[in-house]
C-alpha positions, 0 to 999 in steps of 0.5 A: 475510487471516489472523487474527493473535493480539495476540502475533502482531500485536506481534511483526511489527510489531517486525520491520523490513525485510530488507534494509537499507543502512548510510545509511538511519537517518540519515534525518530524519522529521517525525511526527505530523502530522495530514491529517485528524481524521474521527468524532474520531479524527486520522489521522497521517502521517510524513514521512521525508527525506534528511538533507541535503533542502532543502524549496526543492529538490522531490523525488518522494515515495513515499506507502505505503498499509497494509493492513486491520485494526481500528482499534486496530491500525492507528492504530500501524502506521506506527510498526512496523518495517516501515513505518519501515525501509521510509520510511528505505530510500526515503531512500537514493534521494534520495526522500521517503517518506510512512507515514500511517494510515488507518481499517479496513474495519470488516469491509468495512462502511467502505469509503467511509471507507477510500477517502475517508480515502486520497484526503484523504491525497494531497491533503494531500501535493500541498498540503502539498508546499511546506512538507515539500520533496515534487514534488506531480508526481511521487508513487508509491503503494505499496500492501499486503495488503488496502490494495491496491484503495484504492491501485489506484482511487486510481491508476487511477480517471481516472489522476491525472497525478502518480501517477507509479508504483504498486506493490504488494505481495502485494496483494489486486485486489478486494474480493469474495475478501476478503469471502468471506474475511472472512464464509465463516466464517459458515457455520460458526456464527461469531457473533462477525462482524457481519452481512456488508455489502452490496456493490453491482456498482458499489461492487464494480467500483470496488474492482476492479484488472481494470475501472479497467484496462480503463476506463483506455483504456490511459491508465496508470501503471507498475505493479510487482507483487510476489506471495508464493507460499505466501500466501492462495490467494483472494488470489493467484486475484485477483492472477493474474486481475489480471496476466493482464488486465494482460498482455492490455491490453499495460500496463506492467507489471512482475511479480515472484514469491516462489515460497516467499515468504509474506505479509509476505515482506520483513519475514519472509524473509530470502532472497535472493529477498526481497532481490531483490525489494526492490531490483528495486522500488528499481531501479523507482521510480528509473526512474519517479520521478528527473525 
């Protein structure tokens, strides 16, 4: 939520995962290929299997959801060192791992975008899934930062029976901390955003992790949650309120924190709290995805 200068932006992305294991570069990758083509601009997927994958044996495939930024920022970012070694590692499971990109928020004016963008990439997936080796049953969503309540209506809203699992990683639950995140600043005579959008209850409530829970009717996906103790505090108060409702409708839920962990942890801490996190997710997605 924090803005980054382009230097900043450039150096993170360069940094990969870490943790790692030897294997992992021998993963084969498709790339480029184009789910969609929305006001003229081709959104890209790549495709990330195990070396040895024959497209006649489905395997269950992880589709990673980025977080918010401009657009020119994001029309790379499946190309950065996280989402990279994130696709290789998926690999080693035996799993595919799908990297895309979608459009911004544009200062959440383009919400309707972001979520339309989202679910043409799953459909995309599931009717592709015969040419590209994937169980189009048998998907997690592993969403990020400010891309999580795109991840989360797009696992929770009417359950979609092929999303097997989502996770989450320091992961907004709503967009109203974000809003106020993003347009608090004009208070302070800001006149470089543009005027805030208006966010109706419904548009609010469809972007909220709380009330897709609680209109699930119990009906859910596993769910692992990752939290990164040093980040945003109005991030972490939408998270914590979310684990909490979560808890109290008895979910499955599994919920691991980095006291000392920042925002971006397994790209920017290399601890062992980092690394432990990372393989708990691992040990996760074997446990929900193996058929």
């Amino acid at each position: 939520m924090a803005h980054l200068e382009e230097t900043e932006l450039q150096q993170i992305n360069e940094k990969r995962l870490v943790y790692a294991l030897p294997t992992m570069r021998k993963a084969r990758v498709q790339k480029n290929l184009c789910y969609k083509t929305v006001e003229d601009i081709d959104l890209l997927l790549d495709i990330y299997t195990p070396p040895d994958h024959q497209t006649t044996t489905p395997l269950p495939a992880v589709i990673f959801l980025h977080g918010d930024g401009p657009d020119d920022y994001l029309k790379t970012i499946k190309d950065s060192g996280q989402f990279v070694s994130w696709g290789q590692l998926i690999t080693t499971l035996g799993f595919i791992a799908v990297t895309a990109h979608h459009r911004g928020t544009a200062g959440l004016h383009n919400i309707a975008g972001v979520a339309n963008d989202i679910d043409d990439l799953i459909t995309y997936v599931r009717e592709h899934s015969r040419a590209t080796g994937i169980d189009a049953d048998n998907l997690c969503l592993w969403t990020f930062s400010a891309g999580a309540p795109f991840g989360f209506r797009a696992a929770l809203h009417e359950t979609p029976p092929f999303i097997r699992s989502l996770i989450s990683y320091y992961g907004l639950t709503e967009l109203a901390p974000y809003y106020h995140g993003i347009y608090d600043a004009q208070a302070d005579n800001d006149d470089t955003l543009s005027p805030p959008p208006y966010l109706t209850e419904s548009e609010l409530a469809e972007f909220s992790a709380i009330e897709l829970l609680q209109r699930s009717m119990g009906n859910i996906p596993p769910l692992f949650i990752a939290r990164a103790g040093l980040d945003n505090a109005r991030l972490n108060q939408s998270l914590d309120r979310f684990v909490a409702a979560a808890l109290a409708e008895n979910a499955p839920v599994t919920i691991m924190n980095h006291p000392d962990g920042q925002h971006g942890f397994d790209i920017l801490d290399n601890n062992a709290r980092s690394i432990e996190i990372i393989r708990a997710t691992l040990e996760f997605l074997q446990e929900h995805l193996v058929q």
